[in-house]
C-alpha positions in Angstrom: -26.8 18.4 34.1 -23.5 20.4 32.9 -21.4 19.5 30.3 -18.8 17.9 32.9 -21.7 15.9 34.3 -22.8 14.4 31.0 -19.1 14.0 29.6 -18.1 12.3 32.9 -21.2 9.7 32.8 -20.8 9.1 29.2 -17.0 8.0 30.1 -17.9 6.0 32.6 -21.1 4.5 30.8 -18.8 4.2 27.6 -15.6 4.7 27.2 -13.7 3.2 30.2 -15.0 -0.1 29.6 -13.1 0.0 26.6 -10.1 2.4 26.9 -9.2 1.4 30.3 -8.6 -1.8 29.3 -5.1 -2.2 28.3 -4.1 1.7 29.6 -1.0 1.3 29.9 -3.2 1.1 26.4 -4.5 -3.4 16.2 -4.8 -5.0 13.1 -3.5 -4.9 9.6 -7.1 -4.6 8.0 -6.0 -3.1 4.7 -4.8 -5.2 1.8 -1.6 -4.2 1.4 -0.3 -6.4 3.8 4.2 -6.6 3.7 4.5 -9.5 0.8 7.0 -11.5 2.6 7.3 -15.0 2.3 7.1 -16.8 5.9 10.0 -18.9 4.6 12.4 -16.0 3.9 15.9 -16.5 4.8 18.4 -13.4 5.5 21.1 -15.0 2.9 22.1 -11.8 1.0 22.0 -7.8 1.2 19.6 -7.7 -1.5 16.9 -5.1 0.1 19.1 -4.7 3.2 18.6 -0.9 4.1 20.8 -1.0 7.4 23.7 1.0 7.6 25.5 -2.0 9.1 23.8 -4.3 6.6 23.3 -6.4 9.6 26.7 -7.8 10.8 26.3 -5.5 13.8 25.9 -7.2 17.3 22.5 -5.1 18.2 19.7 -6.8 17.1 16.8 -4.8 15.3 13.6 -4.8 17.7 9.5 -4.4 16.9 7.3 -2.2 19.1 3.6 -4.1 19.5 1.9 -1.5 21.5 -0.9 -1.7 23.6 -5.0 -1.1 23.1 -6.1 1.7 20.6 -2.5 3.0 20.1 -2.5 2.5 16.4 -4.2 5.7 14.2 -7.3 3.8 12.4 -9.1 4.9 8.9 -12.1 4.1 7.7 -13.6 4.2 4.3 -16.8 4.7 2.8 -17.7 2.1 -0.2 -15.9 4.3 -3.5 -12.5 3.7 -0.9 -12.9 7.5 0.0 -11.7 8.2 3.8 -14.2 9.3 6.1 -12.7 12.3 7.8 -14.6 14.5 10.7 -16.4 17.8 10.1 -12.7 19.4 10.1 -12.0 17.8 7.5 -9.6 15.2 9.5 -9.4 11.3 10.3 -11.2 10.1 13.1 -10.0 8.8 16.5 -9.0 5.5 17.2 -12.4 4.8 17.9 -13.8 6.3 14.9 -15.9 8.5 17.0 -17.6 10.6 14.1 -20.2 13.0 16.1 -20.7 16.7 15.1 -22.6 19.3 17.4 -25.7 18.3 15.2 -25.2 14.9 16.0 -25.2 15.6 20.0 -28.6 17.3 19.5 -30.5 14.4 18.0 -29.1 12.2 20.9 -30.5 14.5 23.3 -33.2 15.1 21.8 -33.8 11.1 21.3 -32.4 10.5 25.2 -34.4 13.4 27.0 -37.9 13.0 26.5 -37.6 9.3 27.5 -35.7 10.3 30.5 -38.3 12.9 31.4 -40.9 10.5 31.4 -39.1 8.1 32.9 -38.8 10.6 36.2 -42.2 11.3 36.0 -43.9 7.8 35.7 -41.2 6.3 37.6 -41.2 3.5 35.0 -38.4 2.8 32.0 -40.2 4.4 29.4 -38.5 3.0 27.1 -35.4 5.1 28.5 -32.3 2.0 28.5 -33.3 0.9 24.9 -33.1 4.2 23.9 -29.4 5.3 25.4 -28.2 1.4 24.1 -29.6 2.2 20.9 -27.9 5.9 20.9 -24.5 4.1 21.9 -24.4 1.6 19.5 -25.0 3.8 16.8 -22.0 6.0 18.5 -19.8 3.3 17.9 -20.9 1.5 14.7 -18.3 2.8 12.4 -16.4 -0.5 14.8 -19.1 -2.6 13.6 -17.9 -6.3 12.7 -20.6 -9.0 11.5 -20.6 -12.4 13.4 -17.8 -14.0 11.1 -15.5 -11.3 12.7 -15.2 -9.2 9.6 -15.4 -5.3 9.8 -19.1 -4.0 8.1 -17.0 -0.8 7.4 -14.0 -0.7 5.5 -11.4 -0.5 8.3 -8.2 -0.3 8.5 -4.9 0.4 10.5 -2.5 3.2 9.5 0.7 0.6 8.8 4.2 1.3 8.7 5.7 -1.6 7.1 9.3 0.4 7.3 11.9 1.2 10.0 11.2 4.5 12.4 14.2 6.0 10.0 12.3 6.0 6.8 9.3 7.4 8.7 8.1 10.9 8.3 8.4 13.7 10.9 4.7 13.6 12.0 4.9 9.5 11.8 8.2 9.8 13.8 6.1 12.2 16.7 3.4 9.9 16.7 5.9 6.6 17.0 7.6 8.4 19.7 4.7 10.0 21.7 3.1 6.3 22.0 6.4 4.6 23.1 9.2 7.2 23.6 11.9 4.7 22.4 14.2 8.1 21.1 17.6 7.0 23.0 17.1 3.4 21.4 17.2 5.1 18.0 19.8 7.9 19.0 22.4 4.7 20.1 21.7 2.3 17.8 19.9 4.0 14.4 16.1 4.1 13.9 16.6 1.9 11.1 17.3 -0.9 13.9 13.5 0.3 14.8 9.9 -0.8 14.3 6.9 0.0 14.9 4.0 -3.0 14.2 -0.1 -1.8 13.9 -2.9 -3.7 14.3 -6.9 -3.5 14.8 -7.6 -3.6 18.4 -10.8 -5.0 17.2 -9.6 -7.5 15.1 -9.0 -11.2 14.3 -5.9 -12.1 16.6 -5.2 -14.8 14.8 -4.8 -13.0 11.5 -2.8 -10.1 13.4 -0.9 -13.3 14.5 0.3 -13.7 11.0 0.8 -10.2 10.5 3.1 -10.2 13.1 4.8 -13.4 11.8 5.3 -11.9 8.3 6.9 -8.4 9.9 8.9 -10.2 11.4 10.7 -11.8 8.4 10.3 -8.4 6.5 12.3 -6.3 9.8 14.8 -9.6 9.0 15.1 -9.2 5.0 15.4 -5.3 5.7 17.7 -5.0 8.2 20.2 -8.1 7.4 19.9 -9.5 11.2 18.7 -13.2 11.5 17.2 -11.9 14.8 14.6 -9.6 16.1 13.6 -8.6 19.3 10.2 -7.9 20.0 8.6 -5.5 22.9 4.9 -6.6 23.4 3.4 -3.6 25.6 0.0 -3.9 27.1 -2.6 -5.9 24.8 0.7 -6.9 22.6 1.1 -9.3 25.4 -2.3 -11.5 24.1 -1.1 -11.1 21.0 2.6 -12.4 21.5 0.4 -15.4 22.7 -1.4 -15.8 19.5 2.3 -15.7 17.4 3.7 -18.0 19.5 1.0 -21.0 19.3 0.0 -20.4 15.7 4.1 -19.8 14.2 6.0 -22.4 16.2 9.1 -21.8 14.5 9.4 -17.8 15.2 11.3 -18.8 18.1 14.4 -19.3 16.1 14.1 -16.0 14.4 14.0 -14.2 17.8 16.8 -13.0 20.4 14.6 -11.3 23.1 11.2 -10.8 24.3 10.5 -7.9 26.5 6.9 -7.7 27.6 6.0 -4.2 29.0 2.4 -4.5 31.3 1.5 -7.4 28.7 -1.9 -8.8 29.4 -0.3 -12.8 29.2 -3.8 -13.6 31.0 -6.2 -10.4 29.2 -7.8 -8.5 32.2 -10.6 -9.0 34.7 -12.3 -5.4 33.4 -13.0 -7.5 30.0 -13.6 -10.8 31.8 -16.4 -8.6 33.7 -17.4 -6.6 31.3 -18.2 -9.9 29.2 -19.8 -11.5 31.8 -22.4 -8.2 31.8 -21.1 -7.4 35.5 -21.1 -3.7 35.1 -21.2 -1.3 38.4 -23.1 -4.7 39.7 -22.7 -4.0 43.2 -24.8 -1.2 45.1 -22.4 0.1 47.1 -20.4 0.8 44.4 -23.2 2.3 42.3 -24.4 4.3 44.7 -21.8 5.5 46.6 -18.1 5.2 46.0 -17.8 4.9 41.9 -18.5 8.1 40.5 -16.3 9.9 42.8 -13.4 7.6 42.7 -13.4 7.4 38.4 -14.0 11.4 38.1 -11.5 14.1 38.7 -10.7 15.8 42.1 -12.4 18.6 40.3 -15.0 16.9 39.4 -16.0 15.5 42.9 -19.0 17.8 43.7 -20.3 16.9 40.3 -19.5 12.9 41.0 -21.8 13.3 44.2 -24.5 15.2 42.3 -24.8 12.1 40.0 -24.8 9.6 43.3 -28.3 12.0 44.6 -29.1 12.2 40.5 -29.5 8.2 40.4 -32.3 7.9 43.0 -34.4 10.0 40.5 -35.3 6.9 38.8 -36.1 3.5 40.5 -33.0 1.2 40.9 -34.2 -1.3 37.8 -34.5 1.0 35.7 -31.4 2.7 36.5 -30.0 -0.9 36.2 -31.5 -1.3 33.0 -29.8 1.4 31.5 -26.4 0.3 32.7 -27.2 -3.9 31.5 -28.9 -2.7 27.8 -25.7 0.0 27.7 -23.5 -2.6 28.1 -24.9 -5.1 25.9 -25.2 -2.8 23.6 -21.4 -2.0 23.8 -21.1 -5.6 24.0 -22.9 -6.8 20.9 -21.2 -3.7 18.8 -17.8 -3.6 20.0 -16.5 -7.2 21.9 -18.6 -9.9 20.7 -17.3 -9.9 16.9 -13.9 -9.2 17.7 -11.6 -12.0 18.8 -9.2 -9.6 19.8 -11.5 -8.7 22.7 -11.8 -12.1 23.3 -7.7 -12.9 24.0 -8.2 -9.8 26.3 -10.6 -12.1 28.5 -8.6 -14.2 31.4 -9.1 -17.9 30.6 -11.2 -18.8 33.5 -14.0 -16.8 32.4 -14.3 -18.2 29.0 -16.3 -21.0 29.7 -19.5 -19.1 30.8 -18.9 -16.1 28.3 -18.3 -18.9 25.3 -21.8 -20.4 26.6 -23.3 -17.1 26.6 -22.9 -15.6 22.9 -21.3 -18.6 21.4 -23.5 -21.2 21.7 -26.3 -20.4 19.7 -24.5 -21.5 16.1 -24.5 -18.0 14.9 -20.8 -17.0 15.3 -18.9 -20.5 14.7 -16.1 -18.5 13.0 -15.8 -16.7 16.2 -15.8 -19.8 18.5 -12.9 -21.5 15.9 -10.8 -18.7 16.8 -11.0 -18.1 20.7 -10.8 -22.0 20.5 -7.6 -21.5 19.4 -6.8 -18.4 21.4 -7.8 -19.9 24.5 -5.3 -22.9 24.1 -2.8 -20.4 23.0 -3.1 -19.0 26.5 -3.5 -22.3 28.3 0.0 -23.0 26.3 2.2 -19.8 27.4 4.5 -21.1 29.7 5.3 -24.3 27.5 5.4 -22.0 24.5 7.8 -19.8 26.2 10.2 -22.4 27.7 10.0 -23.5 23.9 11.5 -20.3 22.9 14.1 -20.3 25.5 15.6 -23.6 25.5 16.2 -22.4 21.4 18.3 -18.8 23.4 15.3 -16.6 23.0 15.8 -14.4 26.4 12.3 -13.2 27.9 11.9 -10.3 29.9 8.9 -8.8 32.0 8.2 -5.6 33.1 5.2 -4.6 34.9 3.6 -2.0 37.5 1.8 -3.1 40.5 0.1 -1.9 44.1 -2.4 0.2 41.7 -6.1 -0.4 42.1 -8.2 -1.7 39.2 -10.8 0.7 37.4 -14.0 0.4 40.1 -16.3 -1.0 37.5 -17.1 -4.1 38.7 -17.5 -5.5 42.8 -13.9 -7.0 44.0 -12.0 -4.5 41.8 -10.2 -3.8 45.1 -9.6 -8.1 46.2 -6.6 -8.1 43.7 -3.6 -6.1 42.9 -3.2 -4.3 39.7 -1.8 -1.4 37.4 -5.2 0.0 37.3 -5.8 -1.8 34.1 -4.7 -5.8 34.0 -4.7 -7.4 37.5 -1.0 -8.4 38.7 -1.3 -12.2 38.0 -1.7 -11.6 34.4 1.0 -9.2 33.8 3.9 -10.7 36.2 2.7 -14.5 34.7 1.6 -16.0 37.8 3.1 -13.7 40.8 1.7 -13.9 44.6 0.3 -10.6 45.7 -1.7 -9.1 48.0 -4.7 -6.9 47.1 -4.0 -3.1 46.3 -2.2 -1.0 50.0 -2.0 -4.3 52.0 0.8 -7.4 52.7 0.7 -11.0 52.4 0.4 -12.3 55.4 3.4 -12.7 58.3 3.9 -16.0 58.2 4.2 -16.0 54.3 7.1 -17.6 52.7 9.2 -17.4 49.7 7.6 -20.2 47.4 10.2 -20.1 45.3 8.2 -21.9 42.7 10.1 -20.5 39.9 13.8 -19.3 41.4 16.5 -20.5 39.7 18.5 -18.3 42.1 20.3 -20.3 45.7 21.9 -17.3 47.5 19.0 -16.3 49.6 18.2 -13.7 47.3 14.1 -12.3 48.0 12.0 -12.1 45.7 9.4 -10.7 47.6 8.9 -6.9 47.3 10.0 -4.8 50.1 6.6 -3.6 50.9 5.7 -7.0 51.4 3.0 -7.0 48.9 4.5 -9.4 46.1 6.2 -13.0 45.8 7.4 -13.4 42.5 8.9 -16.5 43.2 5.4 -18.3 42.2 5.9 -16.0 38.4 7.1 -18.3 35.7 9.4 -15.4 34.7 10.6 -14.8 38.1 14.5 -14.2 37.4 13.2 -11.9 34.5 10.7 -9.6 36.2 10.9 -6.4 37.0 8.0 -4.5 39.3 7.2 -0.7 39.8 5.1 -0.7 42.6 2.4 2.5 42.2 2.7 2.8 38.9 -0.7 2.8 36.7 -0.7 0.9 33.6 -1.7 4.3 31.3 1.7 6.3 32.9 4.0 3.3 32.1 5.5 5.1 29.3 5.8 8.1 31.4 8.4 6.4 34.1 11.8 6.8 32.4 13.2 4.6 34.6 10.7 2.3 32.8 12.2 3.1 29.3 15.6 3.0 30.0 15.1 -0.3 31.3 13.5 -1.6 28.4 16.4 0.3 26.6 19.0 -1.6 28.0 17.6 -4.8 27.8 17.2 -4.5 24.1 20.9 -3.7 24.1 22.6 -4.9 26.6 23.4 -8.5 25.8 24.7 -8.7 29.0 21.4 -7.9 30.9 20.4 -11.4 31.5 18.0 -11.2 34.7 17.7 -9.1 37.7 20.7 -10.0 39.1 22.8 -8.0 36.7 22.6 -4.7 37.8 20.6 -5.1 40.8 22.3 -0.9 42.1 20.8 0.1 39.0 18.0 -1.9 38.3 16.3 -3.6 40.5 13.8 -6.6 40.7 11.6 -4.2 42.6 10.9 -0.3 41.9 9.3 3.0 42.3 6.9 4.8 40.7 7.0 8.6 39.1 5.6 10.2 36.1 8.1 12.6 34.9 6.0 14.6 31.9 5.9 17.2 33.3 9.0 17.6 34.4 10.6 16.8 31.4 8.4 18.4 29.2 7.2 21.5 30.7 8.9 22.7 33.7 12.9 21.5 32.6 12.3 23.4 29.0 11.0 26.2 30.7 13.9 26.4 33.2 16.5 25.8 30.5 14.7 29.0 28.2 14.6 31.8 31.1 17.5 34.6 30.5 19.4 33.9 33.9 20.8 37.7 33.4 17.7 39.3 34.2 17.2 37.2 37.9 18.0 38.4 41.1 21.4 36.6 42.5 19.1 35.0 44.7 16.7 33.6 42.4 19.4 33.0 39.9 21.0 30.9 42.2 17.8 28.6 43.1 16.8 28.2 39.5 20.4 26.7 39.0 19.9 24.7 42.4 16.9 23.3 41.3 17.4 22.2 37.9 20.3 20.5 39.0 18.4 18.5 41.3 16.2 17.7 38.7 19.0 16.2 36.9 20.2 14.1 38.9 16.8 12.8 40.4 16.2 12.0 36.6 19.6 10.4 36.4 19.0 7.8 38.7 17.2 4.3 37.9 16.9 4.0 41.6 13.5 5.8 42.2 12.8 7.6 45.2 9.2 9.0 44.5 9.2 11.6 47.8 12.9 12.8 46.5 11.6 13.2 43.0 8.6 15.2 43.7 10.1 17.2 46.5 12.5 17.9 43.1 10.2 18.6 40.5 8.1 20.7 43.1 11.1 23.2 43.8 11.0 23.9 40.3 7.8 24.3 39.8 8.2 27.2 42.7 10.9 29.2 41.6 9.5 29.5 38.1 6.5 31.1 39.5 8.3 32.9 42.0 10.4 34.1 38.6 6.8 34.6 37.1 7.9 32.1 34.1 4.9 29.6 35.2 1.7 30.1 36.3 0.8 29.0 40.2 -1.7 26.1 39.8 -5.2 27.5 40.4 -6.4 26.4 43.8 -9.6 25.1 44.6 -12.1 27.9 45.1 -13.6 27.8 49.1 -17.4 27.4 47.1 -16.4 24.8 45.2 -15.1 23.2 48.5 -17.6 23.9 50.7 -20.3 22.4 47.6 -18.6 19.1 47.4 -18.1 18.9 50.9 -22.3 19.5 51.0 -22.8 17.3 48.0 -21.0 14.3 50.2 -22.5 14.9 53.1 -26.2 14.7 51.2 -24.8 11.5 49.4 -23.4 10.0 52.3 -26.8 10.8 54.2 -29.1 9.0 51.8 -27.0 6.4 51.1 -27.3 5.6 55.0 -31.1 6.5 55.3 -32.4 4.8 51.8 -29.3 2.6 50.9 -29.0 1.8 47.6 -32.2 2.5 46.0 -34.3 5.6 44.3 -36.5 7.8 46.0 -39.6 6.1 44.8 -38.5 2.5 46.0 -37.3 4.0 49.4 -41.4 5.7 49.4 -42.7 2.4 48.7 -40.5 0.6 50.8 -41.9 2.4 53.3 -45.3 2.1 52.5 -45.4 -1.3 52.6 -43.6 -1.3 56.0 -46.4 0.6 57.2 -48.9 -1.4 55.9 
């Protein structure tokens, strides 16, 4: 297979169970954890580093981003970092392979597979590629008391965004892209909290707690706000159930995507339901997780499959999986909150039963009752003022990893009812049905005022956050941060003391919105635009450059989204600056490479309706024993 092949199938084997969970995707594992007491009081300016020393009326507010978007060290055991073969720190995964590295997994994997083919038997083939995994991953390692077997840790920055260094500042700002919070306010009215997406929640839980009173004794302000984003959501829960008093030194919540309720892909992935239905193995999930310019290669590996007998195939997917399982998820309770609370039952039974990881089962205990207790914990919080706001995308179909990905609605990561807290939707492209009726389980609201979205697919009447809600229907959870409409909103809410629901500036924002992604807008095609010397254009061309940027202005201008208007926009740019020959022209699909993948899904298609969903060899016997 090509490279594209064997990088695709290693993401889907691999890496999208993990990273796609909680795209729209920490721990403090080091020692050097902020030494604040929990009982500190903001009484004096002693360590105050505010320029208003805290008697302004903006309250300073705490990013807690989403999966795997804290940088991550490791260290070898005389405390030296363990850097790649360039001589610099490892992913967020801790991914440490060199080209030599590659080789002996190939050379490990391809014999077995070889044989495999040729005997038509697992030849030892899944324990093999599990065993290659694990050893992929086990710089993540954690031993069944939940404690790292590496010295891990996350890069911390127990400081406000104004004290942070340049490349600290481009990292802060590329993960959440916060900059007209900081440009309005001061970055030193700015944090950013890290944690160990693999780690204990609960002791992440009391990280949290403790920044918290060290953002207070910095900044002078009694009050924080805090912006959970993504898997900050489970961990909000955690803080909220184990600190019962942080309510009082809070002013506003604002969940962005949060997984309240962790996601189904974990719940599944726990539960060792992994590309478990045929159809979808055989037939529709390669091509919908690769690229459009990948699909002839996503067909290839459909036909590839049948090579090998379907057990053994599904052998190498469950031992994978465990594999991941045992390495990654099993240890960490982190993983744990991001499993929805009806699964944890038969998960709990599964790996916790067996005496060998009682730490671990004292802490999802906990966890667990921290998300049975989210709505009481919440109204807690708000009969002492604390406001709570919700923002989440919807109308986005879940990673196709396990069968019913497609029954629920989504953001592509976290399935509606866990991000929204409880909304009524339909599944992803359809309505609830005509007779449906506002529940208005939740509404405060008595002026006939609809909360169900215009394209019929949400209630969010039934959300316990229903006033407080906001919904961008088509937007995917790993793009979030790319819809400014989404960040000004979160913007103004951490400003605005004014913004108390969504019927405050319903012209401007909304209870129910659009989706766009405007990076490349905004970060290619407008700076491009604004650096072209106008004086060498034609008046014509001069004239459209000028037409079109301004319509690009004021399509980004408006919180109102219109997806059509602002892609018609952003298109009309993106032609006169080839016409202008200041950009490229997008590469179009060669007629081969069409005409291949058009042959490739035919053949699929063909033997998926001749032989179903099975391998040559069990299609032969099938056969055979027809005959017989």
């Amino acid at each position: 297979m090509s490279k594209k092949i064997l990088r695709a199938v290693s993401f889907i084997l691999v890496v999208s169970v993990l990273i796609s969970t909680l795209s729209l995707n920490f721990a403090f594992a080091s020692n050097d954890t902020a030494e604040v007491s929990q009982a500190t009081a903001v009484s004096s300016s002693e360590g105050v580093k505010t320029q208003c020393g805290g008697s302004c009326d903006t309250c300073p507010s705490i990013v807690i981003p989403g999966v795997f978007q804290s940088k991550m060290e490791v260290f070898d055991k005389d405390g030296n970092q363990i850097l790649d073969k360039n001589g610099k720190p490892l992913g967020d995964l801790l991914i440490n392979l060199t080209t030599k590295d590659i080789i002996k997994i190939v050379a490990k994997v391809l014999p077995r597979l070889v044989l495999s083919v040729v005997t038509q038997r697992n030849f030892k083939l899944s324990k093999t590629v599990a065993s290659c995994v694990a050893d992929v991953f086990k710089l993540n390692a954690k031993d069944n008391n939940g404690n790292h077997i590496y010295d891990v840790r996350a890069v911390k920055y127990n400081k406000s965004v104004a004290e942070c260094t340049p490349e600290e500042k481009e990292y802060i700002y590329g993960t959440i892209p916060l900059t007209d919070f900081g440009k309005r306010v001061g970055e030193d009215h700015l944090y950013f909290f890290t944690y160990d997406s693999f780690g204990s929640v609960l002791d992440i839980a009391d990280d949290l707690y403790d920044f918290i009173m060290l953002v207070r004794k910095e900044t002078g302000h009694d009050k924080v706000n805090i912006v959970p984003i993504s898997q900050g959501g489970s961990l909000a829960n955690a803080l909220f159930e184990c600190h019962k008093d942080v309510g009082q030194y809070l002013d506003r919540i604002i969940y962005i995507v949060p997984a309240m309720n962790g996601t189904k892909i974990i719940g599944e992935v726990f539960s060792g339901n992994f590309l478990n239905d045929d159809k979808l193995l055989y037939s529709d999930a390669f091509p919908l997780l690769m690229g459009d310019d990948q699909q002839w290669e996503a067909y290839l590996v459909n036909i590839a499959l049948r090579l090998l007998p379907k057990d053994v195939v599904r052998a190498v997917l469950d031992d994978t999986l465990d594999s991941l399982t045992r390495t990654l998820l099993v240890n960490s309770t982190c993983m744990w909150a991001l499993t929805p609370q009806e699964y944890y039952d038969r998960i709990a039974e599964k790996y916790l039963s067996d005496g060998q990881r009682d730490e671990i089962k004292r802490q999802t205990e906990i966890y667990l009752t921290a998300q049975k207790n989210i709505e009481r914990n919440i109204k807690d919080m708000q009969e002492l003022g604390v406001q709570v706001f919700d923002v989440v995308d919807y109308n986005y179909t879940l990673y196709p990893l396990f069968s019913g990905y497609d029954k629920v609605n989504a953001d592509g990561v976290i399935h509606l009812d866990s991000t929204s807290a409880g909304a009524t939707s339909a599944p992803v492209g359809q309505k609830l049905p005509a007779d449906h009726e506002q529940k208005n389980t939740y509404c405060t609201c008595h002026d006939g005022f609809s909360h169900i979205s215009p394209d019929g697919a949400v209630d969010a009447s039934t959300g316990f956050l229903c006033e407080t809600t906001f919904y961008f229907g088509g937007q995917g959870h790993e793009s979030t941060g790319r819809n400014d409409v989404i960040i000004k909103l979160a913007t103004e809410l951490m400003l605005d003391k004014n913004f108390t629901s969504v019927h405050s500036y319903p012209d401007k924002f909304p209870q129910f919105n659009g989706e766009r992604n405007v990076r490349k807008l905004t970060t290619d095609l407008m700076p491009k635009a604004n650096s072209v010397d106008r004086s060498v254009l034609s008046a014509e061309d001069r004239a459209e450059l000028e037409s079109a940027v301004k319509e690009c202005e004021d399509v980004l201008s408006e919180t109102v989204i219109d997806s059509e208007k602002f892609q018609a926009a952003e298109k009309r740019l993106e032609n006169i600056l080839i016409k202008i020959g200041v950009k490229e022209p997008k590469k179009e699909t060669s007629e081969g490479v069409k005409m291949l993948t058009k042959a490739m899904k035919t053949i699929s298609d063909l033997i998926y309706e001749y032989i179903g969903p099975r391998g040559f060899s069990d299609a032969l016997l099938l056969k055979f024993k027809r005959q017989k």
